[in-house]
Kinemage of the C-alpha trace (Angstrom):
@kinemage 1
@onewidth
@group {chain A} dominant
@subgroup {mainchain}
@vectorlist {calphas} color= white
{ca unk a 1} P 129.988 24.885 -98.201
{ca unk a 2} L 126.848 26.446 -97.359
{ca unk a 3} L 126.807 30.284 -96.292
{ca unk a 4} L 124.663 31.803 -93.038
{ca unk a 5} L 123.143 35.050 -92.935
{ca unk a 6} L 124.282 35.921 -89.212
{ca unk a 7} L 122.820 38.769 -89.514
{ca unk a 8} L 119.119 37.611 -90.324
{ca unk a 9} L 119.669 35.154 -87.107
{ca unk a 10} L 120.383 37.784 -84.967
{ca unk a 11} L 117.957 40.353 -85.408
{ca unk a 12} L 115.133 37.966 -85.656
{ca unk a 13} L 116.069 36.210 -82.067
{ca unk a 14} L 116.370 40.185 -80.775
{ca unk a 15} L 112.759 40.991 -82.528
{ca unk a 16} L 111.556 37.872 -80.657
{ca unk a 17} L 113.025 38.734 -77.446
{ca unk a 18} L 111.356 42.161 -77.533
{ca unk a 19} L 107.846 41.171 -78.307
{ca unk a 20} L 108.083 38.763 -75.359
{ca unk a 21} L 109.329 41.392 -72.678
{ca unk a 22} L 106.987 44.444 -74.272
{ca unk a 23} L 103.720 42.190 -73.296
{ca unk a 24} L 101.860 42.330 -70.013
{ca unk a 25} L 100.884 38.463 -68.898
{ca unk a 26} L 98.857 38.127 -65.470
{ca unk a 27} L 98.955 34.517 -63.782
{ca unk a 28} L 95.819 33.230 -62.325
{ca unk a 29} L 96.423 30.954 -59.254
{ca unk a 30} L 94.138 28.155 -59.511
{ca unk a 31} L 90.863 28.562 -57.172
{ca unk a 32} L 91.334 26.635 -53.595
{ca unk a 33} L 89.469 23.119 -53.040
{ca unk a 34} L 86.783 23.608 -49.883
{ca unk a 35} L 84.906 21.120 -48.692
{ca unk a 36} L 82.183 21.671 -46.222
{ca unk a 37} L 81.414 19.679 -43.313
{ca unk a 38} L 78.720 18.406 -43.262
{ca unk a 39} L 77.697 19.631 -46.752
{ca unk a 40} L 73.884 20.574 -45.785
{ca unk a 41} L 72.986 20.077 -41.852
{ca unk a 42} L 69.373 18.576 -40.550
{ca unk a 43} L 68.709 19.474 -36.624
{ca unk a 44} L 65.707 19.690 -34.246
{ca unk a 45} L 64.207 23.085 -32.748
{ca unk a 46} L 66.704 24.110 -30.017
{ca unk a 47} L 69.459 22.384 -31.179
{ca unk a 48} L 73.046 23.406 -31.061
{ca unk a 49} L 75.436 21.696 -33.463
{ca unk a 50} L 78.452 22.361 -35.260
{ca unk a 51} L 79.546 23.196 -39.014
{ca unk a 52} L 83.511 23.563 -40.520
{ca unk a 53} L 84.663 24.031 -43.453
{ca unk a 54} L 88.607 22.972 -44.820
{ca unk a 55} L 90.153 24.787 -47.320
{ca unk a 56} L 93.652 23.340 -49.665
{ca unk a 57} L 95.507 25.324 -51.753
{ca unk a 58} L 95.248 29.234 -51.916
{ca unk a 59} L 97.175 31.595 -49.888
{ca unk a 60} L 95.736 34.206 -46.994
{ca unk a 61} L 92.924 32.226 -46.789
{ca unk a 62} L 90.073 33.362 -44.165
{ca unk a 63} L 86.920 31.812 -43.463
{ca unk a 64} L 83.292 33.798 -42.895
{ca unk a 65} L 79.967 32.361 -41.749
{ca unk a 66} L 76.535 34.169 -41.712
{ca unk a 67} L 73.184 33.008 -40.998
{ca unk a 68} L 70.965 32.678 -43.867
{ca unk a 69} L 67.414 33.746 -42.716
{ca unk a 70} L 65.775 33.838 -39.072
{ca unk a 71} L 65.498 30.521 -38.239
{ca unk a 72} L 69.005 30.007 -36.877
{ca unk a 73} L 71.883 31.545 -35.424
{ca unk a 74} L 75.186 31.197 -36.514
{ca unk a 75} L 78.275 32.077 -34.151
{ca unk a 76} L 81.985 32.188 -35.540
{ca unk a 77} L 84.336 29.480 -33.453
{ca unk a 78} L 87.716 29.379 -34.580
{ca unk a 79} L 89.402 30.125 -38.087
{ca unk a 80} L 87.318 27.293 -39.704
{ca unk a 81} L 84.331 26.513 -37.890
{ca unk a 82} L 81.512 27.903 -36.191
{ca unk a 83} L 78.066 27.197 -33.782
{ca unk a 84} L 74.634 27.001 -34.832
{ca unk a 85} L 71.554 27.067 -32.520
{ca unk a 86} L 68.878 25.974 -34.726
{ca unk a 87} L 65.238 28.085 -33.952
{ca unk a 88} L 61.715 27.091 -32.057
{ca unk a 89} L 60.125 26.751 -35.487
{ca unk a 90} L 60.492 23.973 -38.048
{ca unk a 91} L 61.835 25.190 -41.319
{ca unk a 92} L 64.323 26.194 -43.758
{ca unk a 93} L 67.508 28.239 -43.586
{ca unk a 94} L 70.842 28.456 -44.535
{ca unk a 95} L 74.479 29.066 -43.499
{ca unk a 96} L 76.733 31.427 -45.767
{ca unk a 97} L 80.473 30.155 -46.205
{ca unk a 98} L 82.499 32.516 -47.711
{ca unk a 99} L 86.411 31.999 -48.432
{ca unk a 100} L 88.756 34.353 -49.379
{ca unk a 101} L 91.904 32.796 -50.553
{ca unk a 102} L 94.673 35.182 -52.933
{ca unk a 103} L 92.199 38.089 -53.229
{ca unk a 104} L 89.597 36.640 -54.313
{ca unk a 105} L 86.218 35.280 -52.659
{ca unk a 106} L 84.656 32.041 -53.268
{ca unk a 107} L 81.142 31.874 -51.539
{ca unk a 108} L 79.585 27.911 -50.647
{ca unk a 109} L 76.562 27.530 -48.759
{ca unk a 110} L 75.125 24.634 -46.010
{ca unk a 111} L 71.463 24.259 -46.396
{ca unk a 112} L 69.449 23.843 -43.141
{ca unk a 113} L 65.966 22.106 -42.356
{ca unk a 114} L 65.058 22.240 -38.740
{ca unk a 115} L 62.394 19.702 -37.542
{ca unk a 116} L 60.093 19.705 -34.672
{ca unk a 117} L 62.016 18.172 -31.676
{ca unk a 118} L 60.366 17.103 -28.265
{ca unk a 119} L 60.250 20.649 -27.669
{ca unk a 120} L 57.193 21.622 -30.345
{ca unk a 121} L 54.825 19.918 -28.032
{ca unk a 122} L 55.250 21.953 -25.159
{ca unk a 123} L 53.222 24.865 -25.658
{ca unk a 124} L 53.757 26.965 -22.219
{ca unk a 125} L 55.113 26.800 -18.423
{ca unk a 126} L 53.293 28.370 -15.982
{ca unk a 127} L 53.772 28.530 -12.112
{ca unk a 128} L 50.234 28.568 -9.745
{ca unk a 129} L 51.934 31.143 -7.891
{ca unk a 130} L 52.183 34.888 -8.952
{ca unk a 131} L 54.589 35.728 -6.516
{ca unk a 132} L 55.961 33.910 -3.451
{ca unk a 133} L 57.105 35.641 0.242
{ca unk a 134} L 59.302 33.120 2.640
{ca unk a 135} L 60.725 33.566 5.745
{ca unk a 136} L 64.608 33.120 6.354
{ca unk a 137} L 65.068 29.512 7.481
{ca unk a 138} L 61.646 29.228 6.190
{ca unk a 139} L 60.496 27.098 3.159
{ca unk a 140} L 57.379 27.363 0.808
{ca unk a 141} L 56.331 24.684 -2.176
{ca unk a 142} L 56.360 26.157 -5.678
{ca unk a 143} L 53.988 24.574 -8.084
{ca unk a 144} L 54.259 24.506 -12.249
{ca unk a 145} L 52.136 23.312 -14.863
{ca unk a 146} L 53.440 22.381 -18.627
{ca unk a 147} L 50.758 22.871 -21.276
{ca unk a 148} L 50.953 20.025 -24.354
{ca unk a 149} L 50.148 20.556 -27.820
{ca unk a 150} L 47.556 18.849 -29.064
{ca unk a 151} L 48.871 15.862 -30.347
{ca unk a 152} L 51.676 15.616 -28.669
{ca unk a 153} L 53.569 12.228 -28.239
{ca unk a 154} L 52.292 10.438 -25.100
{ca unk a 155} L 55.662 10.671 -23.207
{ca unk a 156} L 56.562 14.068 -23.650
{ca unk a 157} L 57.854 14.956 -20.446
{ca unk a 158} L 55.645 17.701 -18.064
{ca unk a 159} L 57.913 17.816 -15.692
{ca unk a 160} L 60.409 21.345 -15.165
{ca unk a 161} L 63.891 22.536 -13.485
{ca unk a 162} L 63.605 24.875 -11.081
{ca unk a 163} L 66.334 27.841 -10.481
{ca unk a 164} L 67.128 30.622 -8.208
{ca unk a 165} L 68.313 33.887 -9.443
{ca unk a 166} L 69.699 34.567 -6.697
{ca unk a 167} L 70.624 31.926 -4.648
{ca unk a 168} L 72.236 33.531 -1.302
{ca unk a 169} L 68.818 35.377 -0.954
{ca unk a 170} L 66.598 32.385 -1.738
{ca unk a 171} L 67.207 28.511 -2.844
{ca unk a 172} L 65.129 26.177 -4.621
{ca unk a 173} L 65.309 22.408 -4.949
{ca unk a 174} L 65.698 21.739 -8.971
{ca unk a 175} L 63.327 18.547 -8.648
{ca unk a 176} L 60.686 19.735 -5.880
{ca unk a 177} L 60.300 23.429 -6.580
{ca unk a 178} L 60.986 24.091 -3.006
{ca unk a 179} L 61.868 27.431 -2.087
{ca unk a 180} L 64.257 28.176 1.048
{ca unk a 181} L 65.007 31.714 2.472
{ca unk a 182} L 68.231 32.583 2.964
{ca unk a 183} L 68.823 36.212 3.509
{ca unk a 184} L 66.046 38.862 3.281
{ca unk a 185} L 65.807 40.651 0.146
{ca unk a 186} L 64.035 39.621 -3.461
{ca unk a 187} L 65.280 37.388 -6.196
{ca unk a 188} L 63.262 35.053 -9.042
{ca unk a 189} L 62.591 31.765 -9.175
{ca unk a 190} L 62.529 30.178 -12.694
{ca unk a 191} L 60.555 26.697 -13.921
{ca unk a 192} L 62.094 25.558 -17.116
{ca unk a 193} L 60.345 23.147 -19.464
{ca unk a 194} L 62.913 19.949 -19.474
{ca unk a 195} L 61.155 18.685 -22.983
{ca unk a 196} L 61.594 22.471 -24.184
{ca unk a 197} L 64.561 24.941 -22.260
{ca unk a 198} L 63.520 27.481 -24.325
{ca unk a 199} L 60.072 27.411 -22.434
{ca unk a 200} L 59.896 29.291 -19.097
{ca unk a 201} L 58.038 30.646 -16.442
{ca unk a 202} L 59.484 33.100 -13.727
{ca unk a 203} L 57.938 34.618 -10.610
{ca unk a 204} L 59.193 37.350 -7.777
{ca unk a 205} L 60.347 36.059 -4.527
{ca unk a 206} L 60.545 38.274 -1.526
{ca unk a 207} L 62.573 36.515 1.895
{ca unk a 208} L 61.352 38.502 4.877
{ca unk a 209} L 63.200 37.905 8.303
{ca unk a 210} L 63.027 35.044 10.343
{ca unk a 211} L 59.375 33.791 10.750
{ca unk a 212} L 57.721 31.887 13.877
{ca unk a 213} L 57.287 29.267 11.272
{ca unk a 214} L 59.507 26.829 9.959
{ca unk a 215} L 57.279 25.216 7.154
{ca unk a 216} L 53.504 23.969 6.530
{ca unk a 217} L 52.862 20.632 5.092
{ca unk a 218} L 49.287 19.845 3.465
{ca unk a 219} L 50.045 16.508 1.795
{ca unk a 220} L 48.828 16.400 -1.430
{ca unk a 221} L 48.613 19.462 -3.969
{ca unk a 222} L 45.910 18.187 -5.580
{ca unk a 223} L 42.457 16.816 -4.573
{ca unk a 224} L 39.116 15.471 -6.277
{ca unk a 225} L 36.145 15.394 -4.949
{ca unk a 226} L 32.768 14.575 -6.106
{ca unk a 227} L 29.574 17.262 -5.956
{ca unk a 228} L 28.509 16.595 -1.927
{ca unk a 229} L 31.709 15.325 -0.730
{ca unk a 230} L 33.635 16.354 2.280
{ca unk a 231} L 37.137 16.662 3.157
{ca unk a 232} L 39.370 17.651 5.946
{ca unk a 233} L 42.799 19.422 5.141
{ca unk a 234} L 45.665 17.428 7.311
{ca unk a 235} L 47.718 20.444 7.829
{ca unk a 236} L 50.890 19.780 9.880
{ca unk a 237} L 52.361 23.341 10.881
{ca unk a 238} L 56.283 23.037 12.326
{ca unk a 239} L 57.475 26.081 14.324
{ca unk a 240} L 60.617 27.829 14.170
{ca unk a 241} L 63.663 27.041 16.035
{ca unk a 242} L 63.179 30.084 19.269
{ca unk a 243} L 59.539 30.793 18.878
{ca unk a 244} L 57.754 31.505 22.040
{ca unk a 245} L 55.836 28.994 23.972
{ca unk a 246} L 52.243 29.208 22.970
{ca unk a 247} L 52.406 29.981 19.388
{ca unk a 248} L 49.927 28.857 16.722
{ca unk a 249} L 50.288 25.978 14.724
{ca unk a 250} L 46.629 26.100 13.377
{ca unk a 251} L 45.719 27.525 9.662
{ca unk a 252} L 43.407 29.301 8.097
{ca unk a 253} L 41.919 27.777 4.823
{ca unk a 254} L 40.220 29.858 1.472
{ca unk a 255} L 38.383 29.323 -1.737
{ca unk a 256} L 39.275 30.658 -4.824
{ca unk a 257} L 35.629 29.664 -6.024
{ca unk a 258} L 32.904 29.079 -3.599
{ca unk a 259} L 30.586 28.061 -6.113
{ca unk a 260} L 32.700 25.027 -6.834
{ca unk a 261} L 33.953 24.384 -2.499
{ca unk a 262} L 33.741 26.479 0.912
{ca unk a 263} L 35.613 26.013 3.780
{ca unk a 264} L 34.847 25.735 7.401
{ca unk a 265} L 36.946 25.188 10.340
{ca unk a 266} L 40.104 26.331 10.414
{ca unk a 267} L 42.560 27.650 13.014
{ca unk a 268} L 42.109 25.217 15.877
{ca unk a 269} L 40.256 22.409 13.848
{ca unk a 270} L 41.149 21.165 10.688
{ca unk a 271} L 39.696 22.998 7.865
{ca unk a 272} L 36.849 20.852 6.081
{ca unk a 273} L 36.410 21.684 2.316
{ca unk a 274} L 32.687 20.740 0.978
{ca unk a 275} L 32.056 20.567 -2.841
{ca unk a 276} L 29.290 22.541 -3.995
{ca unk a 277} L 29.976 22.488 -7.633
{ca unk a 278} L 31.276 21.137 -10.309
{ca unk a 279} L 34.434 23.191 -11.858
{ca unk a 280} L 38.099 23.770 -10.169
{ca unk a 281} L 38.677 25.971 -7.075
{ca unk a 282} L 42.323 26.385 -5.357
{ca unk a 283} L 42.696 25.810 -1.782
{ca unk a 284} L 44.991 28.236 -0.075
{ca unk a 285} L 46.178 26.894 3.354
{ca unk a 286} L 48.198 29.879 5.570
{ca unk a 287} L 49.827 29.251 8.748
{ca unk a 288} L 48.175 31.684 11.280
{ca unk a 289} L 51.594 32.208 13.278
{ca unk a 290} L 53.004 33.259 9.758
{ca unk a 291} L 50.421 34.223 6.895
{ca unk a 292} L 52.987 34.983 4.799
{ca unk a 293} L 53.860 30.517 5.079
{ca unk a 294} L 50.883 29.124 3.009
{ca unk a 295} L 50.588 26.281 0.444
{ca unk a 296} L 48.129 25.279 -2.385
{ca unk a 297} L 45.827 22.659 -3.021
{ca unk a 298} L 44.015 22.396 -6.800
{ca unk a 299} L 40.920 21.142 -6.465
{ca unk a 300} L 38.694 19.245 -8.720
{ca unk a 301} L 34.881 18.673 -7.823
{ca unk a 302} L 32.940 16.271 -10.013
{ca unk a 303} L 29.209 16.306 -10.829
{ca unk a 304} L 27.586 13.131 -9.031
{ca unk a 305} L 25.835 10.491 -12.046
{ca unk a 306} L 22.288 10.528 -11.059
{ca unk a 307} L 20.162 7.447 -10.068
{ca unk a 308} L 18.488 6.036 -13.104
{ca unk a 309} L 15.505 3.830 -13.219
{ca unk a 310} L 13.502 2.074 -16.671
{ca unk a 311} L 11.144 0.443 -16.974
{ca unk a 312} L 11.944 -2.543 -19.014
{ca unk a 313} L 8.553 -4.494 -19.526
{ca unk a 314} L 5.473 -4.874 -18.205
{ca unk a 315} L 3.108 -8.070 -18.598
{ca unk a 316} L 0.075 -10.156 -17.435
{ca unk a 317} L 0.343 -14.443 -17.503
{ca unk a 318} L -1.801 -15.009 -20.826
{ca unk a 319} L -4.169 -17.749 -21.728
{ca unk a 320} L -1.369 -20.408 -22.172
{ca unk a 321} L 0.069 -19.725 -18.817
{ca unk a 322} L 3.484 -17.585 -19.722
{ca unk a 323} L 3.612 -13.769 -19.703
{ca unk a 324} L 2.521 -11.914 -22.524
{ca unk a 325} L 2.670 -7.539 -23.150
{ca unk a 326} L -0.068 -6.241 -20.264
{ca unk a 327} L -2.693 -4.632 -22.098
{ca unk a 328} L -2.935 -1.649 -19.561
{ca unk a 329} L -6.298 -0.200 -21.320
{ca unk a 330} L -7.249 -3.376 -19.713
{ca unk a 331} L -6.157 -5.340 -16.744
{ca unk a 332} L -7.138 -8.181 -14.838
{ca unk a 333} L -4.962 -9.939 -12.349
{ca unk a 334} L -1.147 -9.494 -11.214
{ca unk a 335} L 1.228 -7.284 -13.289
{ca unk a 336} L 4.441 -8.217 -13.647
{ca unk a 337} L 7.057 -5.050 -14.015
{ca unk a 338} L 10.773 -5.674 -14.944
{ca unk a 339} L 12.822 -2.481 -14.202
{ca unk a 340} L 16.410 -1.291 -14.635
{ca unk a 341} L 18.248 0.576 -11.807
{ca unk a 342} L 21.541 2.493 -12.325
{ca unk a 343} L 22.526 3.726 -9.342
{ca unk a 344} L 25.530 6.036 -10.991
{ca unk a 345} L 27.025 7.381 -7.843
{ca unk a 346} L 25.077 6.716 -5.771
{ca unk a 347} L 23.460 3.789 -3.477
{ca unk a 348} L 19.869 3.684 -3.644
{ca unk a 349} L 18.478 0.998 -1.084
{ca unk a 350} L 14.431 0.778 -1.978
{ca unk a 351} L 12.021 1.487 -4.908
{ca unk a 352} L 8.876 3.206 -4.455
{ca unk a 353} L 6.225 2.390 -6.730
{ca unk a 354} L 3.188 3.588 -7.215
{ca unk a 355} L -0.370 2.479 -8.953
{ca unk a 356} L -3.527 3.693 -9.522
{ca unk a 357} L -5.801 6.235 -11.144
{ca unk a 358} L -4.985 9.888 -12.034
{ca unk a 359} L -5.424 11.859 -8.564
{ca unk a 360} L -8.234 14.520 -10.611
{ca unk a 361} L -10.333 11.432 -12.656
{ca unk a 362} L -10.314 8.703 -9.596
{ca unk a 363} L -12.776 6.537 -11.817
{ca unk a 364} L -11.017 7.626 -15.149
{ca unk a 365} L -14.844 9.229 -16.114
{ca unk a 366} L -15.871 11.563 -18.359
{ca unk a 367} L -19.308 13.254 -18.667
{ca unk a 368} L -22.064 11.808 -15.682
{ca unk a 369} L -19.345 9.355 -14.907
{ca unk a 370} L -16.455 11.728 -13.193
{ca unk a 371} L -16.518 13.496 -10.180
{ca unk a 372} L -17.231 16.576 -12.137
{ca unk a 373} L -14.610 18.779 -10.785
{ca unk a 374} L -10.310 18.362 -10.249
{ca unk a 375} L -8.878 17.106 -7.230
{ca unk a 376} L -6.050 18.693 -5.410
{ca unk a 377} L -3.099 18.268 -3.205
{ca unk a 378} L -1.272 15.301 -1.890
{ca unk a 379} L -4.476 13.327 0.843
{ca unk a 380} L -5.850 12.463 -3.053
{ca unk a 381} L -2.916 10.200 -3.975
{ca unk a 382} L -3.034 8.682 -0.888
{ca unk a 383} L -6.741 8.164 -0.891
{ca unk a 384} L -6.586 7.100 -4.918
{ca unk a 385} L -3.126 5.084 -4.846
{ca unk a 386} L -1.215 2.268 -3.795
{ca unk a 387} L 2.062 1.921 -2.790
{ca unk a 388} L 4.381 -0.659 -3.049
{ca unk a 389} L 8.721 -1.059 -1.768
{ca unk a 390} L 10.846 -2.833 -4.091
{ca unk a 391} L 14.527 -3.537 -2.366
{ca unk a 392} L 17.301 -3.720 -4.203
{ca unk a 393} L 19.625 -6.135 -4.858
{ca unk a 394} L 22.956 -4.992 -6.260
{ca unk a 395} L 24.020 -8.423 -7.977
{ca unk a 396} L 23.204 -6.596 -11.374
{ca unk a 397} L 20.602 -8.648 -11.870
{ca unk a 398} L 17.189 -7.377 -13.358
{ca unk a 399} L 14.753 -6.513 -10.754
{ca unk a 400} L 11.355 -7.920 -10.871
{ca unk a 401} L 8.192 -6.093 -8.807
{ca unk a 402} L 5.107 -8.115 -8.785
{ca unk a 403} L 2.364 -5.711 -8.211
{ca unk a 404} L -1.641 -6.892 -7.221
{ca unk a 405} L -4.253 -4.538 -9.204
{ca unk a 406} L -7.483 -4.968 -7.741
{ca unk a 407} L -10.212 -4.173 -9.430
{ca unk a 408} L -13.429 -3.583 -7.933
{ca unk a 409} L -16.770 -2.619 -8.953
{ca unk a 410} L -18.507 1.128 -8.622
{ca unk a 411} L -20.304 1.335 -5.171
């Protein structure tokens, strides 16, 4: 029979006991699993997209985004998730996740790239008009141009939305850029890019009361016109609803550059707009019962392609019977001249020509055989010359001048 030390057994499971109590242990949850969605985001200038983030495991978890850089903003949107409004410049950025789960933090991050959208090729919006006045119940035509980069895709859109600040003071058709008054007072009108919203151009507005005019018409805003050209300005002037009998519907017509067009007419008769110039004026049209009711026309005035005439050969029939090269040191017989005509813009009908000796050496001499002294003014080239019309035909053919040279003997 074997014996057992009791006593041994016990104090060695008390000793045991005690070192296991007289320790301090500290238990380390395990770290939550995040995933980010999506796990690095790719968007065009202007953009607005979405990012989330899902977090398992852990306990008091919250959720904290923060832009990384300038070239986005980043706005919280729920517990998990949050906007982002990329920037008008391509680059880089980034979007700071941090979660805090159990006291602790655990920080993730989305890159960004953000690419040139439709948007980079818009450069700027600007509207013709500085300000605009319109009459209540009146309406005036807004006009906006949209500047392209260079290089920009071929159908980037020009075209731009049109808004009223205010509209129970003044209206504006989001297509046409037409402005209607609505109560006096003042108010903007905006033109936004539609192939960049971030791209805008706004102007004052001013509604005055009730004008004797309802609206002026002009047709087209733009016109070209080539250097020399006339044109008359169909202005159709409606009056208001009440105005007394007699009042004017004619209009009163300006140039913003009368080196490029005038103006003449006007009031009772159409206005008539000559080009001068070459270059870009604006035409400003104003009703005369209303000055305040006017409309623009941009005007282009191109410089007319001068009449151009060569001389493409000149020849005598040689020995063998064809034409050779005229020697003109030397002539005997009929010259032949081939010429060229371009008429660019214009519509020459005849051809002068010309032959015979120089007006101040009638006999080409030199020494005892001149006339010893120069000839003036224009009797000597009719007294020394001969002329000859060429007409022209306008098949695009070559023309052909035959041309008799006498030559006769020293009297």
């Amino acid at each position: 029979m074997r014996l057992v030390n009791w006593r041994a057994l016990v104090v060695g499971a008390v000793g045991f006991g005690l070192a296991a109590c007289g320790d301090d242990v500290t238990v380390t949850p395990p770290p939550p699993s995040i995933t980010l969605n999506p796990t690095s985001l790719t968007c065009t200038t202007g953009q607005t997209t979405a990012v989330g983030v899902t977090v398992s495991g852990g306990s008091n978890t919250s959720v904290t985004f923060t832009a990384g850089g300038s070239g986005i903003t980043v706005t919280p949107s729920g517990s998990s998730g949050a906007t982002v409004v990329c920037g008008s410049t391509p680059g880089a950025a980034v979007i700071n996740v941090a979660v805090t789960s159990g006291g602790q933090t655990f920080n993730s991050s989305i890159p960004v790239t953000i690419t040139g959208g439709p948007g980079t090729s818009v450069l700027a919006v600007q509207i013709s008009q500085g300000s605009a006045t319109v009459s209540v119940g009146g309406t005036t035509q807004l006009a906006a141009t949209v500047s392209l980069a260079p290089g920009a895709p071929a159908n980037t859109s020009t075209a731009v939305t049109w808004s009223s600040g205010d509209a129970t003071i003044a209206s504006v058709s989001a297509t046409t850029g037409v402005v209607t008054g609505v109560k006096t007072g003042q108010t903007t009108i905006t033109a936004t890019s539609v192939a960049n919203t971030s791209l805008k151009a706004t102007i004052p507005v001013t509604v005055t009361a009730q004008s004797l005019v309802q609206s002026l018409a002009v047709g087209s805003s733009t016109l070209n016109l080539q250097q020399g050209q006339t044109s008359q300005i169909a202005a159709t002037v409606t009056l208001a609803a009440g105005a007394p009998a007699g009042t004017s519907t004619g209009v009163t017509c300006t140039s913003s550059t009368t080196t490029v067009a005038t103006i003449s007419g006007g009031t009772t008769a159409p206005c008539t707009i000559t080009a001068v110039g070459a270059g870009q004026s604006v035409i400003t049209v104003r009703a005369v019962a209303d000055t305040n009711i006017r409309q623009t026309i941009g005007l282009t005035v191109a410089q007319v392609a001068p009449v151009r005439l060569t001389i493409q050969s000149i020849n005598v029939i040689g020995p063998a019977g064809t034409q050779v090269p005229a020697d003109l040191t030397n002539v005997a017989g009929n010259l032949f001249l081939t010429m060229n005509l371009d008429p660019g813009d214009n519509r020459p009908d005849s051809v002068v020509v010309t032959i015979g000796a120089e007006a101040h050496l009638p006999f080409g001499g030199v020494k005892q055989t001149g006339n010893g002294h120069r000839e003036g003014g224009w009797e000597v080239y009719e007294f020394y010359s001969e002329t000859k019309v060429g007409y022209i035909d306008f098949s695009g053919a070559l023309q052909r001048a035959q041309i008799d040279n006498y030559l006769g003997t020293p009297d």
